[in-house]
Each structure stands twice: as structure tokens, then as C-alpha cells.
C-alpha angles and dihedrals in degrees: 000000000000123000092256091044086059103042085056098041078056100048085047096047088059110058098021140077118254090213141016140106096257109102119235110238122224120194100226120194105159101244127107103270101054086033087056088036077049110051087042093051097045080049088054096036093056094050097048095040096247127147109229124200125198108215110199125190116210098199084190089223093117132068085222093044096109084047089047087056095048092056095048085054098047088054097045087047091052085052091057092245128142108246127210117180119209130190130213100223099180084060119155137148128222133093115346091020100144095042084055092046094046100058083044096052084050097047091052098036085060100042087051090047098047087051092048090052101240121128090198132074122189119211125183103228112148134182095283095055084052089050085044089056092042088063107037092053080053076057100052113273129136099212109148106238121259127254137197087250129359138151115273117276102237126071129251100359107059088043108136095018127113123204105214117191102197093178094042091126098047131097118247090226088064094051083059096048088055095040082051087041083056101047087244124147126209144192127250125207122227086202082069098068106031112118090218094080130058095246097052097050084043087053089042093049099041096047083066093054123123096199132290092243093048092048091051084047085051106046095035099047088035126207117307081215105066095000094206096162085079084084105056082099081083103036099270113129121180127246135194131219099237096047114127117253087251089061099033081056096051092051092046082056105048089048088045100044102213132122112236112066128227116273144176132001104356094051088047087050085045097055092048092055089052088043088055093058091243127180100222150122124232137158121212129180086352093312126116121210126189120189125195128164097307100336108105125171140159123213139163117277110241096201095068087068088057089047092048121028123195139195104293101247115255117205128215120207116258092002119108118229134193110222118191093348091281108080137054097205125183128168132177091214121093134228096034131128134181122244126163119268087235106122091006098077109105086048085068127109118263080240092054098031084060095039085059094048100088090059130089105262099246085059100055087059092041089055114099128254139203117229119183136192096285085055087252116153121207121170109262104239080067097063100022156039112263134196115181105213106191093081091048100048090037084053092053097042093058091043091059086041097054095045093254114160105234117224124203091234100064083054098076092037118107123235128230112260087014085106133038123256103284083244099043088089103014119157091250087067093053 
């Protein structure tokens, strides 16, 4: 058997029974994922002695969906799989269409399989439909995330039954190599790719993508053209004008510090400005981003402070503290509090007026100031210890989103750019 014969058959073995009279049951849509789940589980189901019945769902919003379910039970049929078809009669398009015609597909899916007499249902999810979902969800959607095996999703119809994804860790690419390996032909869905819907902006966006490790290698180490990462120390963290919407919006959220990320339209409409090439500003869930030629970078913008003031920070000697979401301040000295340098500037010192002119403007009066008791403000890397969060959490994010395996002690290293130059606030400046 082929390796991926062989990596199903396994998966089966595992969670279902090698004999017995209740059927299998297989969801059967037509297109290349369910007709290669298909083909591997009528193999498996042959050589264990199990029955095995394709369920199809015709959701009835499309003119070729009847075509589309007899070619689901001729291919069942050439299996040697029983076929049931079922119909979603309450069909109607509109917003929220597929989340409608998913809990219908389930609903029907479970009623067909308990009065089969099966307890399992196989579904033909793969990798890309788990990085599909990641993104999306980065987009605003609230999909559960899939699993090798879980209950099914609707109540009380789907009680007792178990949804199992055997090929949950292949590529879909590689459903579709063994389908052409075995002269076998699919469907292919137009809903798939329409903009309109989540999972046609998630495959668009993620056909572009580079991969997610290269892209943490990029953003983290920075470009040795421009070498931007050099000022994360102030919370400026570099973009580039190819990245997918699930990473743009990961970096938008770690320069803008806050906690919910961009999502929608206005991140879509975001990422194909970047795409065009476009000279612009914009700002975007708190963060800033100026884009210029080839230069790229994303900041906090220092104007949502303005619109929405909040407490001034008191410090408290010793003791670390997080301000706007960006920083991880702690002093020894006491009575002092952390304000922006918007509208402080001036008051600044020649040394820290010229450690802040590299930076973007908007930079230098998003960056945080002390202010003591005298009202004197003096840039906090001057008084204090700090640790500029948004590279390394940039740097983590896009290691969980690219796969990476995470060791402690990466934890405790320093980036590149996460720090200032080690002459930028010397004590010969102060």
C-alpha cells in the first residue's frame, strides 16, 4: 500500500471496529476531498469486512446541484458503497448561507446515519481546511476547530455519533495525486472560491502565502535592506507587502497592543492595498501602518490614546508593569507614572529628543514617558528597564501559526531590534 493508504488504514484501525454488521458512514459530497476519503475508506472497509454508506447532501443552492448528486452516487456505487441521498428542503441563500447549510448538512447527515444504524460518521477535512479555519476565525468567525474525532456538532440528533477526519493531517493536494494516480475524476465547487464567503477569501489568501516559518524568520530577523526591526525597541515592527491577511492582522495586533485582532473588511481592504503597491497611511485596531516604496512598517497610533484616554500608569518600585499593551516597564525609583510622549515632546531632553529621530513620527509620540513628581518627563528607557513586547509576541504568534515547536529556551533569548542600540541611552547621554 501507498504511504497514504497506509497512513488512513492506520487512523481507521484505531478508532473502528475490524468486524461487525453496522455500516460505516461516509459524508459524500463529490468533490475531491470526500471522492479520495472515499476510494481509501471502500479499500479499508473490503479488507476488514465492513459495510460502508455514502451519505450526500444536496443543499439545492445551486442549478447543478442534482448533477452534482448523481455524480456523488455513481461513484459511491463504483466503490462499492451503499448511497443515500438527502435534500435540504429550508434552502436559501443570502448572508449567513453556509453557516445555515452547515448545521443543516449536520443535522441531516446524523438523522440518515442513526437510521442506518451506523454510530460513525467520515468526513474528508484535511490540513488546508484546518489552516482555512485558522484564518477565518483571525477574520472573525466563530468555527470550532477540527479534530481528528469529535461528537457531531447538532442535539439531539447527532447524540451518540462520533465525526471521525482520517485524512485530517494530508494535504489536499495529495487527495487529489492519488484520485489522478487512480484515473478518478472529482467535482469542484464555485462556492469554494467566491469572495463573498469566509472560506473563499481564507483559500485566496492562503494560496498567496509564502509559509508561516519563513514569514516568522522574516518579520523577526527584518530586512537587511531597510533593517527596520532595529526599531522594535519602540514598538515599530516591519511588514511586507505579500504577507496573508492571518499574518498582516497579527502583526496589526502586536504594534497596536491591543487584544482583539483586525478582522473583516477592512483588514481584506488593508492587505490589497499592500498587494497594489500603494503609497498610503492608514490605522487599523489602534495600529498605524505607513507604507512607502518598499518601506513598510506598522506602529501604534498615537491618536487612540487621545480618543480614548485612559488612567495615567502609576508605577510602583520593583514591580513590573504592562502600559498600553506594548511595554513591560519596571523602575526602582519611586513617584513616577507613564504617560505618552504625544504632546510632551518638546519638553523632552536634546539626548532623548535625538534618541527618538530615527523613528516614524508617530512613533516618537507613541513612545512612553516618565513623568515624576515635578511633572518632568524623561523617556522611559532613561529611568527604567524596558522590555518592548510586540516582537516577541509577534515572534510567538507566528511560531504557533507556522507549526514551530516552541522550546523554553527560546523563551529567555533576545531578538534582534527587541532592545536599543547599547549606545542609544547610555549614561553618558544622561
Amino acid at each position: 500500500m501507498g504511504d497514504l493508504t497506509s497512513r488512513v488504514f492506520a487512523r481507521l484501525d484505531a478508532r473502528l471496529n475490524h468486524a461487525g454488521p453496522e455500516p460505516v458512514a461516509l459524508a459524500l459530497s463529490g468533490g475531491g476531498d470526500s471522492l479520495a476519503l472515499l476510494d481509501l475508506a471502500a479499500a479499508w472497509a473490503r479488507a476488514r469486512g465492513r459495510r460502508l454508506l455514502a451519505l450526500t447532501v444536496d443543499h439545492n443552492l445551486n442549478p447543478d446541484s442534482a448533477d452534482w448528486t448523481r455524480f456523488a452516487a455513481e461513484a459511491a456505487r463504483a466503490a462499492g458503497a451503499d448511497w443515500r441521498g438527502l435534500m435540504w428542503q429550508g434552502a436559501r441563500g443570502g448572508p449567513g448561507a453556509p453557516a445555515r447549510a452547515r448545521a443543516a448538512r449536520h443535522a441531516l447527515l446524523a438523522e440518515a446515519a442513526r437510521e442506518g444504524g451506523t454510530r460513525v460518521i467520515l468526513t474528508g477535512h484535511t490540513a488546508d481546511d484546518v489552516a482555512e479555519g485558522e484564518w477565518m476565525r483571525a477574520d472573525g468567525a466563530t468555527l470550532g476547530r477540527l479534530r481528528e474525532a469529535s461528537p457531531s456538532p447538532v442535539w439531539p440528533e447527532g447524540r451518540g455519533l462520533l465525526l471521525l477526519r482520517p485524512v485530517l493531517e494530508e494535504r489536499r493536494e495529495a487527495l487529489r495525486d492519488h484520485l489522478r494516480g487512480r484515473g478518478l475524476s472529482w467535482l469542484e465547487d464555485p462556492a469554494n472560491a467566491d469572495l463573498r464567503y469566509g472560506r473563499g477569501r481564507a483559500r485566496a489568501a492562503l494560496a498567496q502565502e509564502e509559509g508561516p516559518a519563513e514569514l516568522s524568520a522574516t518579520v523577526v530577523h527584518a530586512s537587511a535592506a531597510h533593517e527596520p526591526g532595529d526599531q522594535a525597541w519602540a514598538g515599530v515592527l516591519p511588514l511586507w507587502r505579500d504577507l496573508p491577511a492571518a499574518t498582516l492582522a497579527a502583526v496589526l495586533l502586536c504594534a497596536g497592543g491591543g487584544a482583539t485582532p483586525p478582522r473583516g473588511d477592512r483588514l481584506m481592504a488593508l492587505q490589497a492595498r499592500l498587494a497594489r503597491g500603494e503609497d498610503f497611511t492608514a490605522v487599523l485596531s489602534g495600529a498605524r501602518v505607513e507604507a512607502s516604496g518598499g518601506c513598510v512598517q506598522a506602529m501604534r497610533e498615537p491618536g487612540e490614546r487621545k480618543r480614548r484616554p485612559s488612567a495615567a500608569l502609576l508605577l510602583t518600585p520593583g514591580r513590573s508593569a504592562v502600559w498600553d499593551g506594548r511595554f513591560e516597564i519596571t523602575t526602582d525609583r519611586p513617584g513616577l507614572r507613564v504617560e505618552t510622549a504625544a504632546g510632551r515632546l518638546a519638553q523632552l531632553s536634546d539626548q532623548d529628543r535625538t534618541a527618538l529621530a530615527p523613528l516614524p513620527p508617530a512613533a516618537r509620540a507613541a513612545a512612553p514617558v516618565l513623568i515624576d513628581r515635578e511633572e518632568r518627563p524623561v523617556l522611559a528607557w532613561r529611568a527604567a528597564d524596558v522590555r518592548a513586547l510586540g516582537l516577541r509576541r509577534l515572534a510567538l504568534a507566528l511560531a504557533v501559526f507556522g507549526g514551530e515547536t516552541t522550546q523554553e529556551d527560546r523563551l529567555f533569548q533576545t531578538l534582534h531590534g527587541e532592545t536599543p542600540p547599547s549606545d542609544l541611552f547610555s549614561d553618558e547621554d544622561c
